[in-house]
MARBA-3410 file (N, C-alpha, C, O; in Angstrom, 1 decimal):
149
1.1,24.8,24.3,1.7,23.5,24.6,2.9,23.6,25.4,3.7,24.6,25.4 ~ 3.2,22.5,26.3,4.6,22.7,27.1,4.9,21.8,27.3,4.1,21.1,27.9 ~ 6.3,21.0,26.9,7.1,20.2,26.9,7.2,19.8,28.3,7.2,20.6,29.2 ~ 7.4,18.2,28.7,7.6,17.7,29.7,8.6,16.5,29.6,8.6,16.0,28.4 ~ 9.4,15.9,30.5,10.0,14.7,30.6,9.1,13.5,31.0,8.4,13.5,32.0
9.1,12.4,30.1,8.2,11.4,30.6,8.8,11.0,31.5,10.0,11.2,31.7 ~ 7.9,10.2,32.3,7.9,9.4,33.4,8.4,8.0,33.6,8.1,7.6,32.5 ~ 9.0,7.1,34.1,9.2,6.2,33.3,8.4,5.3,33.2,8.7,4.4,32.4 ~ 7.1,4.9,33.8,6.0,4.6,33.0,5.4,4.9,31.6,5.1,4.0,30.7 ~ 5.4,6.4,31.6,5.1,6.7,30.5,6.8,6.8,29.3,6.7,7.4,28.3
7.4,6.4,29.5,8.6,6.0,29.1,8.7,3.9,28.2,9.2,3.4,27.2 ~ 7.9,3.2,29.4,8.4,2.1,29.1,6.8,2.3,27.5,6.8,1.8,26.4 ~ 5.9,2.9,28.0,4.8,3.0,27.4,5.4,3.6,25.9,4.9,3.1,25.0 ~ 6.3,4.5,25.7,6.7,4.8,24.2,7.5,3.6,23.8,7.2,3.3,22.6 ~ 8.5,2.7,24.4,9.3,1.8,24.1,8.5,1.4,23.3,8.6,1.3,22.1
7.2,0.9,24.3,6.0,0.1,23.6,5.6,0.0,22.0,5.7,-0.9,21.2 ~ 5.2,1.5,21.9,5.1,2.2,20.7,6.1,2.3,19.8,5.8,2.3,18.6 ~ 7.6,2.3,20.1,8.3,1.8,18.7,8.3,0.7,18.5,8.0,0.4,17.3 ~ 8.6,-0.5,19.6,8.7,-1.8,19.3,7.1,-2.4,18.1,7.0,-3.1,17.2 ~ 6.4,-1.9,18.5,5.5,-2.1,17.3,5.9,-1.9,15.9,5.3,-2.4,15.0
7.0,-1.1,15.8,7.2,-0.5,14.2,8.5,-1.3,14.2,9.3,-0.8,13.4 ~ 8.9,-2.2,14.9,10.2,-3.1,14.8,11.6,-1.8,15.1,12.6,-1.7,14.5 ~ 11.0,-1.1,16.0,12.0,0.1,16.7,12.9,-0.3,18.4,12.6,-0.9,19.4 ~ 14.0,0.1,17.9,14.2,-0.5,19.4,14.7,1.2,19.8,15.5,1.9,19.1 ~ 14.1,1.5,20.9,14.8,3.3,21.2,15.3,2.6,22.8,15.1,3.4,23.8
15.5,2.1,22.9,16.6,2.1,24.6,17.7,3.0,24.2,17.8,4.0,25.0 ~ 18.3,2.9,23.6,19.5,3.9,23.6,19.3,5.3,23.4,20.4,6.0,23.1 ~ 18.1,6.0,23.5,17.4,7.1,23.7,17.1,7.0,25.3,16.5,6.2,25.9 ~ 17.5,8.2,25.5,16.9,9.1,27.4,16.0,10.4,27.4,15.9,11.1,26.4 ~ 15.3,10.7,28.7,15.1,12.0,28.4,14.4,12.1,27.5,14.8,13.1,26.9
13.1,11.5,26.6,12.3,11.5,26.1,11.5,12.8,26.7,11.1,13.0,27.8 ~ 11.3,13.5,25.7,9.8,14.6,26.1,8.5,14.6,25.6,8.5,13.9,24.6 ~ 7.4,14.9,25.8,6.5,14.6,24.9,5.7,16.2,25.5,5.7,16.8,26.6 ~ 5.1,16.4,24.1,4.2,17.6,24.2,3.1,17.4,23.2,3.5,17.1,22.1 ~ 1.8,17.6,23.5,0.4,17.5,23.3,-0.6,18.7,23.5,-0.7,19.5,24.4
-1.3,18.5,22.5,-2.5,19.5,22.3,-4.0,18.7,22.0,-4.4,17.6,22.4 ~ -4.6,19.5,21.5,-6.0,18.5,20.8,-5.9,18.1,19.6,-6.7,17.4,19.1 ~ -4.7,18.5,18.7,-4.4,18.2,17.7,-2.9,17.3,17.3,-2.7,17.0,16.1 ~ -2.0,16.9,18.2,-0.7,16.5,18.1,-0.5,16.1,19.3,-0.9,16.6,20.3 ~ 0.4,14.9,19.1,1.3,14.6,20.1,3.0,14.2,19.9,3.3,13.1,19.4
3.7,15.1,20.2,5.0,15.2,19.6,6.0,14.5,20.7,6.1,15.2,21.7 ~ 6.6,13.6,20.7,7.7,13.3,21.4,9.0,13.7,21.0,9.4,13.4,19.8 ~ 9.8,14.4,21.9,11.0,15.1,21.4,12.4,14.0,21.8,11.9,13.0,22.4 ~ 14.0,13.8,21.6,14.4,13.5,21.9,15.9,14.1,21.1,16.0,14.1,19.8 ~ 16.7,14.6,22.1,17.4,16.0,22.2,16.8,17.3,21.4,17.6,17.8,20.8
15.7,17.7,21.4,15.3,18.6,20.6,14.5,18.6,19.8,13.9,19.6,19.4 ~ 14.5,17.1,19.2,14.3,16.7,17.6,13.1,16.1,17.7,12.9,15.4,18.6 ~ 11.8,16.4,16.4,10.6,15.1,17.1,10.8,14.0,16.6,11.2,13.8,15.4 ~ 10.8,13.2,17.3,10.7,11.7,17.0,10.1,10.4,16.9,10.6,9.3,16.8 ~ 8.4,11.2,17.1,7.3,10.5,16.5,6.3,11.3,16.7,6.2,11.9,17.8
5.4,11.3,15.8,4.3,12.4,15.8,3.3,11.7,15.2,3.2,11.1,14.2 ~ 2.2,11.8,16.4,0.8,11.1,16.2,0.6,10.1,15.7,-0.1,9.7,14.8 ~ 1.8,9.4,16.8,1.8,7.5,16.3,2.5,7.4,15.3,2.6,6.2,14.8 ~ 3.3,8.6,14.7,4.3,7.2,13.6,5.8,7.9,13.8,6.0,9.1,14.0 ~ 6.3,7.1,13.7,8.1,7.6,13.6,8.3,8.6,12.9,7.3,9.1,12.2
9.5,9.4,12.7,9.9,10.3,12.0,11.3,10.3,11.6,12.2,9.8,12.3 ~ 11.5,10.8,10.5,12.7,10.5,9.5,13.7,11.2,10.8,14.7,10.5,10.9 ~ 13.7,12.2,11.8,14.5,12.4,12.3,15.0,11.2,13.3,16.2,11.2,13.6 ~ 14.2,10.3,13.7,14.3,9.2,14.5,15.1,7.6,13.8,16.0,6.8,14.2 ~ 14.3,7.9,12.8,14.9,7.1,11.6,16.2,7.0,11.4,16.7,5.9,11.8
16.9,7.9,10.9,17.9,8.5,10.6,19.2,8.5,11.6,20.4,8.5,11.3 ~ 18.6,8.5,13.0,19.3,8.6,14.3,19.6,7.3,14.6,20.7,6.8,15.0 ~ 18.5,6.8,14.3,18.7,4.4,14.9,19.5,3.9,13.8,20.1,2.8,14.0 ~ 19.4,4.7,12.1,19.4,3.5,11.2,18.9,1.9,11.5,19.6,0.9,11.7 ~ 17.3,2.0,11.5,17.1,1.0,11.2,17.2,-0.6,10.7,17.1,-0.7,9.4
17.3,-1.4,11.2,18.3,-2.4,10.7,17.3,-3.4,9.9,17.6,-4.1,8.9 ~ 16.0,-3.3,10.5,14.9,-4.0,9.4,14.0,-3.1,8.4,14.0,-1.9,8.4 ~ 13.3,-3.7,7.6,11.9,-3.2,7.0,12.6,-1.8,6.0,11.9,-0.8,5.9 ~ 13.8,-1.9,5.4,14.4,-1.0,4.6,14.3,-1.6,3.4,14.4,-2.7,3.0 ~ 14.0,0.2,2.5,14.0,-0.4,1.2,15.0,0.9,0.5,14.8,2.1,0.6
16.0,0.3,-0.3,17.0,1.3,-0.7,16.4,1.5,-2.5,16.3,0.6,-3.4 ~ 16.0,2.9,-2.6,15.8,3.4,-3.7,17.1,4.1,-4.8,18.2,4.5,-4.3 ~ 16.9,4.1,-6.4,17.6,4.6,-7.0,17.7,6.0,-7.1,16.5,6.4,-7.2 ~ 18.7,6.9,-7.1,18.8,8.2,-7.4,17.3,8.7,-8.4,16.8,9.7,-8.0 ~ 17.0,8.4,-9.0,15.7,8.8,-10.2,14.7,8.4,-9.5,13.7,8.7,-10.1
14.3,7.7,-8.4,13.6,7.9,-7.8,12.8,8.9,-6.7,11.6,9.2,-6.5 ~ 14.3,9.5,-5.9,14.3,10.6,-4.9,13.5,11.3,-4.8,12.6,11.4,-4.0 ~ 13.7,12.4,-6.4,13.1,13.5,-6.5,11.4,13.2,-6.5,10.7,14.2,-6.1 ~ 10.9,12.4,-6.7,9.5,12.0,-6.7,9.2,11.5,-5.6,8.0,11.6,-5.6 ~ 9.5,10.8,-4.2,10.0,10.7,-3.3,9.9,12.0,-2.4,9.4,12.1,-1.3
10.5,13.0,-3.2,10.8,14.4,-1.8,9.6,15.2,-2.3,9.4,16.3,-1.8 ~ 8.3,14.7,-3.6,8.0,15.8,-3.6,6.3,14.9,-3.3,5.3,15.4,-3.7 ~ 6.3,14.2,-2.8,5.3,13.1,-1.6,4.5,12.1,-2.8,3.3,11.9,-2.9 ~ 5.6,11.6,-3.7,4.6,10.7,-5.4,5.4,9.1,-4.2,6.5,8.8,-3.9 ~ 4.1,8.6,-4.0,4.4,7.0,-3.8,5.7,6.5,-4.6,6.3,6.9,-5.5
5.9,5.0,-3.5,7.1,4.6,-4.9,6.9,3.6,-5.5,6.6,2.7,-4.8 ~ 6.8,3.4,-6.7,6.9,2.4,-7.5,7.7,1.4,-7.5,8.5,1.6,-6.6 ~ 8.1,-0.1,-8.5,8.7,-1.0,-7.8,10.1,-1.1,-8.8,11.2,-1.7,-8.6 ~ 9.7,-0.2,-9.9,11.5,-0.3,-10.8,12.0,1.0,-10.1,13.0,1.4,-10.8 ~ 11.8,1.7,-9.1,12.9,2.8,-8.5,13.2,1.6,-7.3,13.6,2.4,-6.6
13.3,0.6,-6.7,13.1,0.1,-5.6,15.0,-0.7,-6.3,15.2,-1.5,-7.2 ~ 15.7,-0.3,-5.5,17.2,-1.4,-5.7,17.0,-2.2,-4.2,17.4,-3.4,-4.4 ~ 16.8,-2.2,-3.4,16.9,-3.5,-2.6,15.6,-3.3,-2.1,14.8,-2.5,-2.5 ~ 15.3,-4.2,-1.0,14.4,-4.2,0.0,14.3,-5.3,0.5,14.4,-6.2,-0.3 ~ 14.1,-5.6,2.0,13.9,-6.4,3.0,12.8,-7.3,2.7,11.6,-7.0,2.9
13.3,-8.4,2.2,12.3,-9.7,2.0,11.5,-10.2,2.9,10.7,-11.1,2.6 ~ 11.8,-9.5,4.3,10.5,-10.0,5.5,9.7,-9.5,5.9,8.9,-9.8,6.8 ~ 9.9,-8.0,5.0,8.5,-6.9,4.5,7.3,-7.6,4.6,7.4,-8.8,4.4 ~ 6.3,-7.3,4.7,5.0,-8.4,5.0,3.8,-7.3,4.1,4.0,-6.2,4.6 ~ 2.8,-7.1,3.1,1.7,-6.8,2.9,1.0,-5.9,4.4,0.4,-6.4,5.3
1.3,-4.3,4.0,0.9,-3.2,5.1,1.8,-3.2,6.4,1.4,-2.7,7.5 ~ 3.3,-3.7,6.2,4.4,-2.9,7.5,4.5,-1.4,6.5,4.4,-1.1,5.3 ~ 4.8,-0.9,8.1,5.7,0.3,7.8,7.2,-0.1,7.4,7.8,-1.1,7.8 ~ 7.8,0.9,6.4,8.7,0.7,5.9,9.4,1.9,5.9,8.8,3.0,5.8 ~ 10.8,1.9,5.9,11.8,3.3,5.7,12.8,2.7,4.7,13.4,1.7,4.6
12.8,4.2,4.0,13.1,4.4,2.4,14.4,5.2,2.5,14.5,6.3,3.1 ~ 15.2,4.5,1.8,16.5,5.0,2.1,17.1,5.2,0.8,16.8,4.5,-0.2 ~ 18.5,6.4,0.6,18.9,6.9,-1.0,20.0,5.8,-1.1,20.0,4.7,-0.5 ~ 20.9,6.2,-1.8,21.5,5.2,-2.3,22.9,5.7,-1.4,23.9,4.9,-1.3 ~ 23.0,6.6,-0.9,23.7,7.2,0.4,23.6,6.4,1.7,24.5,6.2,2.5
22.6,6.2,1.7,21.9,5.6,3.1,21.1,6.6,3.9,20.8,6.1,5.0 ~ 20.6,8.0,3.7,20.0,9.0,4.5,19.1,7.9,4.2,19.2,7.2,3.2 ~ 18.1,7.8,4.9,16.1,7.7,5.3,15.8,9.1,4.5,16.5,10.1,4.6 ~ 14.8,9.0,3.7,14.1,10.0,3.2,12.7,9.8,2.8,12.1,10.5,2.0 ~ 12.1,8.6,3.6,10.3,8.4,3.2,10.7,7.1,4.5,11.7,6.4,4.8
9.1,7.5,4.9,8.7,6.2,5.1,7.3,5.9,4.5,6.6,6.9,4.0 ~ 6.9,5.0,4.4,5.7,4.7,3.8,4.9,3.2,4.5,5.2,2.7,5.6 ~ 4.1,2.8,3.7,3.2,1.5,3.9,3.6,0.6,2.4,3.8,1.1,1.4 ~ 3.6,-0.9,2.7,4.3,-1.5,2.1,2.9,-2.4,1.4,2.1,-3.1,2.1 ~ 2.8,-2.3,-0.1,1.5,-2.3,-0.8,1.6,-3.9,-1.1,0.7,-4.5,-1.7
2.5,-4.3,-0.7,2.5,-6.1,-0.8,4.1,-6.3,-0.5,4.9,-5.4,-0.6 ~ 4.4,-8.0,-0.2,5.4,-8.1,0.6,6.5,-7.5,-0.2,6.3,-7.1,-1.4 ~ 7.7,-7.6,0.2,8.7,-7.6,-0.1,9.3,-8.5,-1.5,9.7,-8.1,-2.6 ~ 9.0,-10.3,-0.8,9.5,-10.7,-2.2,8.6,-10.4,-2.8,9.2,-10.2,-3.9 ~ 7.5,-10.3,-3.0,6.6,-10.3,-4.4,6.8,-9.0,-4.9,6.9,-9.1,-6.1
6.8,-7.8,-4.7,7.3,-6.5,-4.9,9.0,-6.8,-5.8,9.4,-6.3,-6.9 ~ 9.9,-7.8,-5.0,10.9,-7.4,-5.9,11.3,-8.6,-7.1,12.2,-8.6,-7.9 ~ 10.4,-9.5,-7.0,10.1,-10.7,-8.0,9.1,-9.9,-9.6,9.4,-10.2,-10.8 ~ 8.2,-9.3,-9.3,7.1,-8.2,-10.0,7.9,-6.9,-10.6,7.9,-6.3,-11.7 ~ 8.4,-6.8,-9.7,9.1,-5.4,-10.2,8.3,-4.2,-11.1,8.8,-3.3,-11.8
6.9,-4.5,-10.9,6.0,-3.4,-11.8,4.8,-3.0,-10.4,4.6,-3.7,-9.5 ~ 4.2,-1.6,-10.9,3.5,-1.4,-10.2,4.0,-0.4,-9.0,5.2,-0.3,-8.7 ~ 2.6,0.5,-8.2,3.2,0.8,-7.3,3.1,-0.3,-6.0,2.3,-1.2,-5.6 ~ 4.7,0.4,-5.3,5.2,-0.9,-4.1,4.7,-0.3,-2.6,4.1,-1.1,-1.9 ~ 5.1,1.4,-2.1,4.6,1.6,-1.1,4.2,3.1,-1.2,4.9,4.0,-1.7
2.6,3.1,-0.3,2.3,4.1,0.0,3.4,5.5,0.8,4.1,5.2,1.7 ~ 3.5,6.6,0.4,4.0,7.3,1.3,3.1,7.9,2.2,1.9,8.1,2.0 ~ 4.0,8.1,3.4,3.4,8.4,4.8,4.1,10.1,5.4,3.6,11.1,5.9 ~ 5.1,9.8,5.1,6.2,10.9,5.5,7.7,11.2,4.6,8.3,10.2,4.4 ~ 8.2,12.4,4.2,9.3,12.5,4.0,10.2,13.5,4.0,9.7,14.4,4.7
11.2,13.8,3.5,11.9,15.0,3.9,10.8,16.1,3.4,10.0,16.1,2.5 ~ 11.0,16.9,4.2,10.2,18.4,4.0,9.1,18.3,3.7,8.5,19.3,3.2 ~ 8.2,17.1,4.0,7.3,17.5,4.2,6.2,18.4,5.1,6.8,19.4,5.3 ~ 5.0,18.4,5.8,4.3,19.2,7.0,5.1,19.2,7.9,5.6,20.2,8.5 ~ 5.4,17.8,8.2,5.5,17.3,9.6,7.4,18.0,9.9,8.1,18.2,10.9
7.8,18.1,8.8,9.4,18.3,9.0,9.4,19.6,8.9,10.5,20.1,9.2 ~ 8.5,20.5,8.6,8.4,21.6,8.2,8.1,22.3,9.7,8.6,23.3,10.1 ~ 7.7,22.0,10.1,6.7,22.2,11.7,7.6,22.0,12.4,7.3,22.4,13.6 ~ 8.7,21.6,12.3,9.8,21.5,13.2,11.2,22.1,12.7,12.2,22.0,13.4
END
C-alpha cells in the first residue's frame, strides 16, 4: 500500500463523507488516503482518520465533536474499552437530537471520546427509559482498528 495526497476533488469528496456523520473536517489539510482490497485508510498528520467509511476516535478526539455526544459514567468505561455495548444507566448525558440508528461518540467524564457506536433508539427516549441497552459499539480505544495503527 502507498500513501498519497488527495486531490482536491478527491478532497471535497471526503468533506462529503464526514458531513454525513455531522463532521465538519475543513480545518484539516493534506489529507492522505491509502488503500488495498481490504481497507481504505485516510491519514491526517499521520494519524487514521477514518477507516472503511467510519470515523475514528483519533479524528474524534481532534474536532471534539460538538453534536451526537453521549457522556458516560466512570463504571461504565471499563466495559466500554473492553468492546460490551452501552447500556442506558452508564449514560450521564446525551444529545437529545440523537435520532434511532445515528452514529454517536462516547465520551468519559474527562471528555476523551473513547467509543463510538450506533444509537439503539433516540436520545430522549434512551434518557426518559433509562433501562436497556442504548448504543451499539462500533469502535473504541484499543480496539483492531487502533491497534493497526
Amino acid at each position: 500500500m502507498s500513501k498519497h495526497i488527495l486531490s482536491k476533488k478527491d478532497y471535497r469528496a471526503f468533506m462529503e463523507k464526514l458531513s454525513a456523520f455531522n463532521i465538519d473536517g475543513t480545518s484539516m489539510a493534506d489529507i492522505e488516503v491509502e488503500t488495498n482490497k481490504k481497507n481504505e485508510v485516510y491519514y491526517f498528520s499521520g494519524k487514521p482518520v477514518f477507516y472503511n467509511g467510519m470515523p475514528t476516535l483519533y479524528l474524534i478526539n481532534y474536532l471534539k465533536i460538538k453534536t451526537h455526544n453521549v457522556t458516560v459514567d466512570n463504571g461504565a468505561v471499563p466495559h466500554l474499552l473492553n468492546g460490551s455495548n452501552l447500556f442506558a444507566p452508564g449514560i450521564v448525558d446525551m444529545d437529545p437530537n440523537i435520532k434511532k440508528g445515528d452514529m454517536v461518540f462516547i465520551k468519559n467524564m474527562e471528555g476523551l471520546y473513547i467509543a463510538i457506536g450506533r444509537a439503539n433508539d433516540s436520545g430522549d427516549a434512551i434518557m426518559s427509559s433509562r433501562k436497556g441497552e442504548a448504543v451499539e459499539i462500533l469502535h473504541y480505544l484499543n480496539d483492531k482498528v487502533m491497534k493497526e495503527f
